[in-house]
C-alpha positions, 0 to 999 in steps of 0.5 A, spaced: 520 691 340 516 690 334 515 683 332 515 680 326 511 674 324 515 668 321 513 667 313 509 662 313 512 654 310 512 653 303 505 650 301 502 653 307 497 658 307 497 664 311 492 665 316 485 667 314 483 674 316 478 674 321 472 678 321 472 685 327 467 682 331 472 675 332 479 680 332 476 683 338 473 677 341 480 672 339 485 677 337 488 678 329 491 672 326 498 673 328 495 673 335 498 666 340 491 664 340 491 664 349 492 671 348 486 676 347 481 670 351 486 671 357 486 679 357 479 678 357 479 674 363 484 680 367 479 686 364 473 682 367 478 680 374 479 688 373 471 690 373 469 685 378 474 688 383 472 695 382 465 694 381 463 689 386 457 691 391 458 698 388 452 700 391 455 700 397 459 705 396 453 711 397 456 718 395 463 716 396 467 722 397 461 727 398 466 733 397 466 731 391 459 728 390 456 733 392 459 738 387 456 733 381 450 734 383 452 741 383 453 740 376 447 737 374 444 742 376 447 748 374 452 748 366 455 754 370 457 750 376 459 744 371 464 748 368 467 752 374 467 745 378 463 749 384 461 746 390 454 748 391 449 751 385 449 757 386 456 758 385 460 761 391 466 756 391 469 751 387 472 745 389 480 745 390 481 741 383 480 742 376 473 739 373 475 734 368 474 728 373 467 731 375 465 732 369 464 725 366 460 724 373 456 729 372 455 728 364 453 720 367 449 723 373 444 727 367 444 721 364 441 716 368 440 721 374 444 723 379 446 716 385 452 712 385 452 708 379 453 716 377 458 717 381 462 711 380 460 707 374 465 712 370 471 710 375 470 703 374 470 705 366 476 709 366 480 703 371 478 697 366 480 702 360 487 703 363 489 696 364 487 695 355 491 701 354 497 698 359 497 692 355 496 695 348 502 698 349 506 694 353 505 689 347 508 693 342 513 693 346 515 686 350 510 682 347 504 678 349 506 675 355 509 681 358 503 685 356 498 680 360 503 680 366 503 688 366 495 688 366 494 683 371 499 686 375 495 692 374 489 690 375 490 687 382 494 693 385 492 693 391 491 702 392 488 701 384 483 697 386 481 702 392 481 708 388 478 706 384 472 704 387 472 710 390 470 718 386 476 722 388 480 724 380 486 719 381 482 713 376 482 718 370 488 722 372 492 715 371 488 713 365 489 720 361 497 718 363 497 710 361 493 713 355 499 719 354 504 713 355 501 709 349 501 715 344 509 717 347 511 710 344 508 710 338 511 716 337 518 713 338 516 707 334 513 710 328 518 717 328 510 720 327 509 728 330 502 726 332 502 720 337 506 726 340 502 731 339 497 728 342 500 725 348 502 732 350 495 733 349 492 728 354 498 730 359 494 737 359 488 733 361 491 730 366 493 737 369 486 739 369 484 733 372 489 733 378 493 739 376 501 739 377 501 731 379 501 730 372 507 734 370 511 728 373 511 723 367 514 729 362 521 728 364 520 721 362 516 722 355 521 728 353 527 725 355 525 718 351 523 721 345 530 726 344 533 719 346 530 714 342 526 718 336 527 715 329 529 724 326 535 726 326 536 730 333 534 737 331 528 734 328 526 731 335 528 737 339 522 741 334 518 735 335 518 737 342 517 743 342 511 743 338 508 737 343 511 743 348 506 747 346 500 743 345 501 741 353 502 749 354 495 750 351 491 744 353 494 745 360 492 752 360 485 753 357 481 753 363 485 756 367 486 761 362 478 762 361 477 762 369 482 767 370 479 771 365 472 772 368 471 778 373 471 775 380 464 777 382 462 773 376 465 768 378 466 763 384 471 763 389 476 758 387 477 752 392 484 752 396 487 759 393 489 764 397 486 770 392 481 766 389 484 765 382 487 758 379 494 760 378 495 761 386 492 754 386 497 751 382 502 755 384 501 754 391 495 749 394 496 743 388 502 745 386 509 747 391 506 747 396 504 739 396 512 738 394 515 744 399 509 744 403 506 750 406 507 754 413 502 750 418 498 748 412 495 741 412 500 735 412 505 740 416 510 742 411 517 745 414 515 748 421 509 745 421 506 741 424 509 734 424 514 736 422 513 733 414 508 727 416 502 727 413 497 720 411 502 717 409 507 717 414 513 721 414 517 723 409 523 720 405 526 715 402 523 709 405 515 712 406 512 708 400 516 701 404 513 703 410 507 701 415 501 706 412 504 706 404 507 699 404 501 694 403 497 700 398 504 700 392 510 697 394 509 689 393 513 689 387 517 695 387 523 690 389 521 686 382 521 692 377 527 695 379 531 689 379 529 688 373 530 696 370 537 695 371 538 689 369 534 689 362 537 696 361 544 692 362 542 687 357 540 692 352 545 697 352 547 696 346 541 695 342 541 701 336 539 707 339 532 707 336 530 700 340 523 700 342 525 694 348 530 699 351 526 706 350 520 703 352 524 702 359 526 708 360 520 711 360 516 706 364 524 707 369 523 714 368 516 714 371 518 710 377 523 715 378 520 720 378 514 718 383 517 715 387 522 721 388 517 727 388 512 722 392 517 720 397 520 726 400 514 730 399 513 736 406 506 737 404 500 732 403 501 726 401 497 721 401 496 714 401 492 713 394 497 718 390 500 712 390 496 709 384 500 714 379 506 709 380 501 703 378 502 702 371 510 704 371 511 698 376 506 693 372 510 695 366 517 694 369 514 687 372 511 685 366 518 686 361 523 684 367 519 677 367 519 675 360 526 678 359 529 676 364 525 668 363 525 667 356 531 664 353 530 666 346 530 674 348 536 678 349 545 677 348 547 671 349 553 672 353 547 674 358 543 666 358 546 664 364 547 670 368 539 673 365 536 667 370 540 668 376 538 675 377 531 673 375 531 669 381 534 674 385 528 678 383 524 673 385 527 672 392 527 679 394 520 680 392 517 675 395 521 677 403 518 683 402 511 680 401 512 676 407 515 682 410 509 686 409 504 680 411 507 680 417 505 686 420 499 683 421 499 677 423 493 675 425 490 677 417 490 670 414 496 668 418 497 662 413 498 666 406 504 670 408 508 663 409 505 660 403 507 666 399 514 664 403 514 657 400 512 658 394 518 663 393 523 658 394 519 652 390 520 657 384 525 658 384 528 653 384 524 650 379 526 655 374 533 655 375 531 647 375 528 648 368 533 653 365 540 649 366 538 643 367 535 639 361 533 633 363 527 637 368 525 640 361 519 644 360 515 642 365 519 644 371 519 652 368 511 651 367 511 649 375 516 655 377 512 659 373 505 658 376 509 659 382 512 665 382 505 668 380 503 666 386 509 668 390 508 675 387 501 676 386 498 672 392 499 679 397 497 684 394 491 680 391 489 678 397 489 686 398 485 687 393 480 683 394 480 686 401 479 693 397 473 690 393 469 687 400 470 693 404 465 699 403 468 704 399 471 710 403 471 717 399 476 720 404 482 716 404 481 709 401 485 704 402 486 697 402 487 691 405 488 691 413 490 697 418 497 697 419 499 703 421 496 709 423 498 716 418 503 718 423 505 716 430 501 718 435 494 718 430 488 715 427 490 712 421 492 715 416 492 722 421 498 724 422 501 725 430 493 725 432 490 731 431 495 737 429 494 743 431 492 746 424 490 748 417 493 754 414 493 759 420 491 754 424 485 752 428 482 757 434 485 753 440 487 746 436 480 744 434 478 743 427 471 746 424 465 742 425 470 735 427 473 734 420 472 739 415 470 735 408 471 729 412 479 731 411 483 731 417 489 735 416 493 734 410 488 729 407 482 728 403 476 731 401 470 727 403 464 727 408 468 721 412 474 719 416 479 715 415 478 708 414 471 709 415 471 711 423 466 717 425 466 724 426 462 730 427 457 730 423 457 722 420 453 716 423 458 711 426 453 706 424 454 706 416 458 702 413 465 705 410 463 711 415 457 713 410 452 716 413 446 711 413 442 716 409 447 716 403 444 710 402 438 711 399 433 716 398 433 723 402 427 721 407 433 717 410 436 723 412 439 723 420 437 725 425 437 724 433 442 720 436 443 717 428 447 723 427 446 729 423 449 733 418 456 736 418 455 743 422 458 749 423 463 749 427 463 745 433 457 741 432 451 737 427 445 740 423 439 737 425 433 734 420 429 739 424 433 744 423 434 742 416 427 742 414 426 749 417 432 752 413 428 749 407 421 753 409 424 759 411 428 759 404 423 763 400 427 766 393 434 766 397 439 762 391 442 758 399 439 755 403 445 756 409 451 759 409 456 754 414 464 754 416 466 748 411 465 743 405 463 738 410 457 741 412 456 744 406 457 737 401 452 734 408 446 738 407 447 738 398 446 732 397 440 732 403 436 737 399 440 738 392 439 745 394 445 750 394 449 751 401 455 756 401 462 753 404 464 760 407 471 757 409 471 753 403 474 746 403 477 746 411 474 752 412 480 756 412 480 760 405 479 767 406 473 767 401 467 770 405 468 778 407 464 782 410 462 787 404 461 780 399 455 778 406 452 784 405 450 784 399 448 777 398 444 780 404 441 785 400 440 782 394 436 776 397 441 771 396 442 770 402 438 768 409 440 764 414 449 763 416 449 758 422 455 759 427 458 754 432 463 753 438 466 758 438 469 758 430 467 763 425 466 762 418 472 762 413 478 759 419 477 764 424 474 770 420 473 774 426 470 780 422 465 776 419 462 771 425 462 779 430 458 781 423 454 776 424 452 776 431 452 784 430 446 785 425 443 777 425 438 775 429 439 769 433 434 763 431 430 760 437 432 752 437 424 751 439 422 754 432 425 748 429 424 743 435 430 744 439 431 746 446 428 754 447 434 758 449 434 760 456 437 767 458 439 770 451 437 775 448 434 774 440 440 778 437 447 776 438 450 770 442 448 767 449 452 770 455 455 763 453 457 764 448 454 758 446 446 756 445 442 750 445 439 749 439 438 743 438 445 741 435 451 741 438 453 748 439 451 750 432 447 757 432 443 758 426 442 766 425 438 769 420 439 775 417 435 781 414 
């Protein structure tokens, strides 16, 4: 609710005006005077945690990172969100997030304070705009309590400093939310307007995820809206039309461009951004997708995914647990309990309207995250973030402070405050006590402190003569007993190198379904769409993402693959690190290569010889390979297969004349897996018309008994880089 200051006593003058400068560095003259100092501390906390030894983060999610150096290179790559230079394929989301990466990298140059100084920006900026908007509506203590919360959310913190779009996507969503309230609080058609216009960003972020906060932002206005209900129904509408538009323009515009203008769309099936919103990034995450990543129904798995299985208790389990679930008790205690004690308040409270956005939003989440059949991953779970900061920080003055709320409620308030309390702090010795060799003291200090305060609060409310300092003491405590857990996950997020493919804080406790690494779900499953020739997956792990996880030139939690050395930390390659001298080769490891095998630095140098006028330098299976060797060389390789490999977006006639034109010399083959998923069509082409490169010319073993065009008699040639052919065409 809106607070009203006091006037000021007869005689006394009212506060002073404060200059900008001491507005922004104090707060305005009806601010507690701890107030501004103290969300100064949690912004600093928040910027420490996700910029700590950011450097050692290297390219991140080189999926990703790869596409930026793209778009420093080329203004059309920037636009599409392709992959390479030369423009062949996209990356599976929208370019919005790429784009503040790309603008910083021609800025100050393309390196990781490019790719993750603006994430740790958009990471700080949410948790402000959490407190601004949790101010105006449960005051200063809630709003320092909901950032805080924020701020120290351990799978926030992991994201965060990491490159994957889910740090802008729940920045443009808190930023909606503000502007969704201003428009209950102020009756105004424009906080509207634009919180339809940001949720619109966030789908050309993240695309359908961002979808999930309407129904709470529509739902609260036709509840709390100041208009009369057919003046709020025509406000809806209009924001409906804004979000239409603001969702829908690049679409649009990529849609409309010839196919051969234009390149292949990431993680569609027909190469347009209608499919994938619809199918890829859209249904198919929610239903998911026949043998596609994550087993949907009737693949593999059966619906598990990297973050386990799915339904009601997956954001409560082994994997998920520990990233998001440390206050969920406490928020939705305290949403049901807050909504019952301001039931009654007029339609238009602010208080009331503000829980049901935030309650909606959680509801939401959870519900669509939790029986999710298709990918999910564990870092999704950042959405749910600022609805749960919120719900925290609300119920805990609520709940707390004597002089809110009906006074029917000031004994029974208390008790289901220490209720709250209770639950969140088993569950927090819950959760540590699936690792109970990590710091085996907190979990039961945590305990302790859980029992002390609650104690210590109900001391202070009832009983006069503990007085005040009983209620500072339970206080102090119960912030620890909450905050303490996933603060201590937080911090182990800050210490640990990031890792681009499936960041993740705190220790291992699970793995991402039964049977598998962590955050692999039952092993290796036996595909992606159309699954894999034999179960093998193209170049180990293509784009570093293991069926039904995320983009990056990693495995899971930092362990190594195909392609990647295993000496680097957070499963970087150790030439990530610094400049492209340091590139792999030998038993370091090499890059990501076709199907099956690594590219050698020697194989490298010679593509980057024998290129001459061609617009790429190779063509290879996947992202993996294709990220590996752009960032090496800044040179564009086309991803014939796409992000897994799999999308048909190579066919023979499109190989032909990039041949023809020139644009094209070398494909690299491997292990018996053709480019696009098992293009059989392509890969017979390629042995039929190209010629088979002799390991020796780039310093690999000579071939022995195989003829220089098509394959071995093996079906297989040494050269040089474990069962990648390389073959040049022409």
């Amino acid at each position: 609710m809106t607070q009203t200051l006091p006037a000021p006593p007869t005689g006394t003058a009212a506060p002073a005006p404060r200059g900008r400068i001491r507005r922004i560095l104090l707060g305005g003259p009806g601010d507690p005077a701890w107030s501004r100092p103290a969300l100064w501390a949690v912004l600093a906390l928040a910027a420490a945690l996700y910029a700590w030894d950011l450097s050692s983060g290297g390219y991140a999610n080189s999926y990703y990172s790869a596409a930026v150096k793209s778009g420093t290179q080329s203004w059309k790559a920037f636009f599409f969100g392709s992959l390479d230079a030369g423009n062949y394929i996209t990356v599976d989301k929208p370019p919005m997030a790429l784009w503040a990466q790309e603008l910083a990298a021609r800025v100050i140059g393309f390196g990781t304070p490019a790719l993750l100084l603006p994430q740790v920006i958009e990471g700080v900026a949410a948790v402000a705009i959490l407190h601004a908007t949790v101010r105006r509506a449960f005051g200063h203590p809630a709003a320092l309590i909901a950032a805080a919360v924020l701020a120290l959310t351990p799978i926030t913190v992991a994201i965060n400093r990491d490159n994957n779009p889910d740090t802008l996507l729940v920045l443009l969503l808190v930023a909606a939310a503000w502007a969704c309230q201003r428009a209950v609080e102020t009756g105004r058609l424009r906080p509207l307007l634009l919180s339809a216009f940001l949720v619109g960003c966030g789908f050309n972020t993240k695309m359908l995820q961002a979808f999930l906060v309407v129904p709470a932002f529509a739902l609260v206005y036709l509840i709390a809206g100041r208009h009369g209900i057919v003046r709020r129904l025509g406000h809806l509408v209009a924001a409906g039309a804004v979000l239409a538009v603001s969702s829908s323009w690049w679409m649009l515009i990529v849609d409309a461009v010839p196919a051969g203008s234009r390149p292949y769309i990431g993680g569609s099936t027909d190469g347009t951004v209608w499919d994938l919103v619809i199918g890829y990034n859209g249904l198919g995450r929610v239903f998911g997708e026949n043998n596609g990543p994550g087993g949907g129904r009737g693949g593999p798995g059966g619906g598990a995914s990297f973050g386990g299985r799915s339904g009601a208790g997956r954001l409560f389990n082994d994997i998920v647990g520990g990233q998001i679930s440390w206050l969920i008790p406490f928020a939705v205690i305290a949403l049901v309990a807050c909504l019952v004690l301001l039931w009654k308040r007029p339609r238009t409270d602010l208080a009331r309207a503000a829980l049901l956005l935030w309650g909606g939003w959680l509801a939401v989440h959870y519900v669509i995250f939790s029986f999710a059949e298709g990918t999910f991953h564990p870092y999704y779970t950042t959405a749910l973030g600022p609805a749960i900061a919120a719900l925290t920080g609300a119920g805990a003055v609520l709940l707390f402070r004597a002089d809110r709320g009906e006074a029917r409620w000031s004994r029974v308030r208390p008790l289901v405050g220490a209720v709250a309390i209770a639950v969140t702090g088993a569950w927090a010795f819950a959760l540590l006590n699936r690792t109970p060799s990590w710091h085996p003291w907190l979990r039961w200090t945590i305990l302790a402190a859980t029992a002390v305060s609650i104690a210590a609060l109900l001391l202070g409310r009832f009983v006069r003569r503990a007085g005040t300092r009983a209620v500072v003491a339970g206080t102090v405590l119960a912030a620890v007993a909450t905050l303490a857990g996933p603060g201590a996950y937080a911090v182990s997020a800050a210490s640990t190198a990031s890792n681009g493919s499936n960041p993740q804080a705190g220790p291992s406790t699970g793995f991402g379904g039964p049977g598998g690494m962590r955050g692999m779900p039952g092993g290796m499953p036996g595909g992606f769409r159309g699954g894999f020739p034999g179960g093998q997956p193209p170049g180990g792990v293509p784009g570093g993402r293991l069926p039904g996880g995320a983009p990056g030139g990693q495995t899971p939690a930092g362990e190594g693959s195909a392609g990647q050395g295993s000496g680097s930390a957070g499963g970087q390659m150790p030439w990530t690190r610094g400049d492209r001298s340091q590139r792999p080769g030998g038993a370091r490891g090499g890059f990501g290569g076709g199907p099956g095998g690594e590219v050698s630095a020697q194989m490298i140098s010679y593509l980057e010889k024998n290129q001459g006028s061609a617009t790429w330098l190779v063509a290879v299976s996947s992202a993996q390979s294709a990220s590996s060797i752009i960032l090496s060389t800044g040179r564009p390789v086309i991803a014939m297969g796409g992000f897994t490999g799999s999308d048909p977006a190579m066919t023979v006639a499109k190989l032909q004349k990039y041949v023809k034109d020139g644009r094209l010399r070398y494909v690299m083959l491997g292990g018996g897996m053709g480019p696009g998923g098992g293009n059989s069509s392509v890969t017979a082409w390629v042995q039929k018309n190209g010629t088979l490169v002799d390991p020796s010319e780039y310093g690999g073993t000579s071939l022995s008994g195989t003829s220089q065009s098509g394959a071995s008699p093996s079906g297989s040639a040494s050269s040089g880089s474990t069962g990648a052919q390389l073959y040049k065409l022409g």
